[in-house]
C-alpha positions, 0 to 999 in steps of 0.5 A, spaced: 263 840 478 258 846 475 252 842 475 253 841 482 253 848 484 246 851 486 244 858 486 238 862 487 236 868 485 231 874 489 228 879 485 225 885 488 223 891 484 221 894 478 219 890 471 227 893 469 229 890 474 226 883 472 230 883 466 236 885 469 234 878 474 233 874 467 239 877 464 243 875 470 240 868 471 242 867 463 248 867 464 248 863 470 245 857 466 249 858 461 255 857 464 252 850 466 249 853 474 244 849 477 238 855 478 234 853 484 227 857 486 228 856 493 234 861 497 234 855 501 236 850 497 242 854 495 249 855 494 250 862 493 243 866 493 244 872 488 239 878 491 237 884 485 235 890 489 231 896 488 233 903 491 228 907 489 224 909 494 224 908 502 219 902 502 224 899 496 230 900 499 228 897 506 225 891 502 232 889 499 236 891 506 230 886 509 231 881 504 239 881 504 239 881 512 234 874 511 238 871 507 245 872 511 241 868 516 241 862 512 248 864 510 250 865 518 247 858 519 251 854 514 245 853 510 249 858 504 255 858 502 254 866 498 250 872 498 251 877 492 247 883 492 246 886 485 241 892 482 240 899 484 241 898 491 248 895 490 250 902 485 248 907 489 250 905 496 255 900 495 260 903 499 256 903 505 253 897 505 259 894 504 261 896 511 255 896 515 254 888 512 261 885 512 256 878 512 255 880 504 261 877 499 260 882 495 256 888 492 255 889 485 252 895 481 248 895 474 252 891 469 251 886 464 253 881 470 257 877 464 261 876 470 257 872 476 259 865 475 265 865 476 264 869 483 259 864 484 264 858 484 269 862 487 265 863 493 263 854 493 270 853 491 272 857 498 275 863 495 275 869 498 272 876 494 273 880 500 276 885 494 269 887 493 271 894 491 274 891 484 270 884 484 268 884 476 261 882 476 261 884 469 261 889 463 258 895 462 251 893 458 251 894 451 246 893 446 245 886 446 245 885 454 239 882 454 239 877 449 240 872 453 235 871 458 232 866 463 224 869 463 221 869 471 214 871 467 208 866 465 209 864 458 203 870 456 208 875 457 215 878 457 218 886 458 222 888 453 227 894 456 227 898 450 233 903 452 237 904 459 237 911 462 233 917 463 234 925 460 230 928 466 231 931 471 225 930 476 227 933 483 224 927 486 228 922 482 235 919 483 234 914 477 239 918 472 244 918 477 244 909 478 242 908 471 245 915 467 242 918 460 237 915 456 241 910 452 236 906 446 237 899 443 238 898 436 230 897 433 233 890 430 236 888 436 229 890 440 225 886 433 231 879 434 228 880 442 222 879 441 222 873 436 225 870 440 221 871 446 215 869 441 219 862 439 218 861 446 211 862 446 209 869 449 203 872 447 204 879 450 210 884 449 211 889 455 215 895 452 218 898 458 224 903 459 225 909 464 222 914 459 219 909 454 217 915 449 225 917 449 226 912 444 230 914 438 232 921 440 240 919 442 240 915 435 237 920 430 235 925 434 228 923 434 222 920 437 221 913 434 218 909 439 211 909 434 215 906 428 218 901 434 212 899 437 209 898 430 216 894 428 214 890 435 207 888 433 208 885 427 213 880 429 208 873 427 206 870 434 206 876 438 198 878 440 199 884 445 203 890 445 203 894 451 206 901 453 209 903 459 212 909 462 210 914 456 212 922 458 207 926 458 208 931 453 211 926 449 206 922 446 206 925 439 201 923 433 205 918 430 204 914 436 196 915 438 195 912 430 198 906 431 195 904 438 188 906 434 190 903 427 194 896 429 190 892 432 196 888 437 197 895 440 193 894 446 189 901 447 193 902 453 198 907 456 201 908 462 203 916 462 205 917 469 203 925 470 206 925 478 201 931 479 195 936 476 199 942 479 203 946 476 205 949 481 208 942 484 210 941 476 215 946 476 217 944 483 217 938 480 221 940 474 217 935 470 218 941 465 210 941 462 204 945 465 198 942 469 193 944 462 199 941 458 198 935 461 190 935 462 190 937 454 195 931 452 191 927 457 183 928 453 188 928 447 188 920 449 181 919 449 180 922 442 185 920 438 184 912 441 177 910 442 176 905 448 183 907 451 185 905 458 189 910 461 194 909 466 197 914 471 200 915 478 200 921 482 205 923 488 202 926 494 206 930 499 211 933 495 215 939 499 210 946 498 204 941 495 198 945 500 190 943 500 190 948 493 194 944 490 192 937 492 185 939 490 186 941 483 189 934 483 183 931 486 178 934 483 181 932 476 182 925 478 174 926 479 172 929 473 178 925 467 176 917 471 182 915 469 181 906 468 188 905 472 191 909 477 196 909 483 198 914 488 203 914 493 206 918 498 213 922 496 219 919 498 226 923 501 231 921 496 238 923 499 243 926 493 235 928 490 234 937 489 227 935 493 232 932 498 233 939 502 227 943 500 223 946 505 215 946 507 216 938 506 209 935 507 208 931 514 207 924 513 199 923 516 197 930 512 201 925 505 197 919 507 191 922 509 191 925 501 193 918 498 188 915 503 182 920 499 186 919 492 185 912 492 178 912 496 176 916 490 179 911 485 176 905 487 170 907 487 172 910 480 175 902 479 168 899 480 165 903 476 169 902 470 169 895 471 161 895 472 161 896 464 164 889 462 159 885 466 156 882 460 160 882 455 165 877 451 172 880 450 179 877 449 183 875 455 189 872 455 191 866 461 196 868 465 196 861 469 193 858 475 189 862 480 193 864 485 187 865 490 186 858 492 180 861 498 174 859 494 177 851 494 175 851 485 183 853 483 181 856 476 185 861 473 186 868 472 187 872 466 188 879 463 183 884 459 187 889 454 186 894 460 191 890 465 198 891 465 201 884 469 203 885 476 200 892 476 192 892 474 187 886 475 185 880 473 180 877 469 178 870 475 176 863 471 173 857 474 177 850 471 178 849 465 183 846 460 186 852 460 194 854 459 199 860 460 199 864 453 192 862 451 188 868 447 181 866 449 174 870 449 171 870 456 164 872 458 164 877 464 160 875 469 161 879 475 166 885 478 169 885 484 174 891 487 179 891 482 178 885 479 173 881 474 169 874 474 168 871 467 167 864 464 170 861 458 165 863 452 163 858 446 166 858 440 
């Protein structure tokens, strides 16, 4: 019967793939599958992989070769292996990991349970070439989601697909063009994620600030965002993944005027040079995106800017990484990542010359981050002493200090990718807006005490 079959399902990646894993698992519940959080207490275990970069691909390959072990010692009846990985390599995993049952690209996944009961019911789907993991995604794929977030927070994908053509890139050829959702269904969405009780919408896509143009053939995204933050029971509006010389006007005014659209951003620049710019065909110049960057800080008093920067892309020289770093140490940015480019196959930077050696990329990204965390510390000084909101993400996975409190976030912390806000016990729960006194800063993050009302 369907409630004896087991499946669990391993998430790696993005915060889109996250969606896609919840999309997946709705699906799985839906059809009266039993979900189990432990791949060994599994039947048929589901792995979402990640092909982005080299890190994120020799993660998944990692991940799917520990659980056909579990599927070689008869702990396991199934591997199935979905996402990014799966479209962009399937062919050649399929030969080189026989082990796995089969290789699914990005779909809207309506077909995984009946794969999954042909595997415990013992049916062969060594077809994988043709195996029907499900439809193409439509505009209302997403509807049906098991969230793997705390009750504080959702991601809300907005669109599918990116128009650019960065050379370091190789998502426009796993995910195609830029494909928006309807505004009314991305509104139905998030009434649903607050009937559920989420406090916090994350606005993700590939190009979030695209939103709108394959539709009208405009820039929407601040009519959307707005539309968002008024859906009663939502108290944070986040944006990720803006494209620099597309945050328009429209868009800073309604971050600076509606007060559930946190002052927040996340504009990956990638680099300061225009000279790796345009190496990079990221089609804007290094003042063009300086201009925009101090625009942000005008237009949006008090706002947190997060960007991410690569290091070592092929031609980038000492010149170029110093006026990178140089504007790092002069904008202070509150968040920022670098990371070391990474040799994509079937990417134009693939084959470039002058590629950067890794100890020369590392050592610039060791120097970027240096900076930062001293940037980070200086940033977080400013809190200490004062009582801000916090929204309550759950207990403190850190239990090392024996107290088992919880952890929390500001308006200036993306979940998962910035810090957190550390509180001593309390009666405190997911999805709790309270006022916090900031006490203490350490590192990334902050230690604060639960504020009187």
């Amino acid at each position: 019967m369907n409630e004896a079959i087991r499946v669990s399902l391993v998430s790696l990646g993005c915060a889109r793939n996250l969606v896609d894993s919840e999309v997946l698992l709705g699906h799985v519940a839906q059809e009266g599958l039993t979900i189990t959080r432990e791949p060994e207490d599994a039947d048929v275990v589901v792995i979402n992989t990640c092909g982005f970069i080299d890190e994120a691909k020799q993660e998944s390959i990692d991940t799917i070769l520990e659980i056909c072990e579990l599927k070689a010692n008869n702990r396991v009846k199934g591997v199935l292996a979905v996402g990014c990985l799966a479209q962009r390599y399937g062919e050649e995993l399929r030969k080189e990991m026989p082990e796995v049952d089969a290789f699914l690209g990005i779909t809207d996944y309506t077909g995984i349970p009946n794969l999954i009961r042909k595997l415990v019911n013992g049916s062969s789907i060594r077809y994988a070439a043709t195996v029907d993991g499900g439809k193409p995604k439509g505009a209302r794929s997403d509807e049906n989601r098991v969230l793997l977030t705390p009750k504080s927070f959702a991601y809300l994908r907005i669109s599918e697909g990116c128009n650019h053509t960065c050379t370091f890139c190789a998502i426009p050829s796993m995910r195609g063009r830029n494909r928006s959702k309807p505004l009314d269904v991305l509104v139905a969405e998030t009434e649903n994620l607050a009937s559920q009780g989420v406090k916090e919408v994350v606005v993700v896509a590939e190009d979030s600030t695209a939103y709108g143009l394959d539709i009208d053939r405009k820039r929407s995204i601040h009519t959307l965002v707005g539309k968002l933050a008024d859906v009663e029971g939502i108290e944070w509006v986040r944006l990720m993944y803006a494209y620099p010389h597309t945050v328009l006007p429209e868009l800073t005014t309604v971050m600076r005027e509606h007060d559930k659209v946190v002052p927040y951003l996340d504009i990956p620049v990638q680099h300061l040079s225009s000279t790796m710019l345009r190496a990079m065909k990221r089609g804007v110049s290094s003042q063009q995106v300086k201009d925009i960057l101090w625009r942000l800080r005008d237009e949006v008093p008090g706002i947190a800017v997060r960007t991410t920067l690569i290091v070592g892309f092929p031609g980038e020289t000492d010149t170029d990484f110093a006026e990178m770093r140089d504007f790092v140490a002069e904008y202070r940015f509150e968040r920022m990542g670098a990371f070391t480019y990474s040799q994509e196959e079937s990417t134009p930077a693939f084959d470039m010359p002058d590629q950067v050696g890794s100890e020369v990329a590392e050592s610039r990204r060791d120097e970027l981050m240096t900076m930062q965390r001293e940037i980070m510390d200086e940033h977080q000084q400013k809190f200490v002493g004062q009582t801000i909101p916090v929204l309550i993400d759950g207990r403190d996975p850190d239990t090392s200090s024996g107290q088992g409190g919880f952890v929390a976030r500001t308006m200036s912390d993306a979940p998962e990718i910035d810090g957190v806000v550390r509180l001593p016990q309390g009666d405190l729960r997911s999805g709790d807006m309270i006022r916090a006194r900031i006490v203490g800063a350490a590192d990334y993050d902050l230690q604060g005490v639960v504020a009187p009302e």
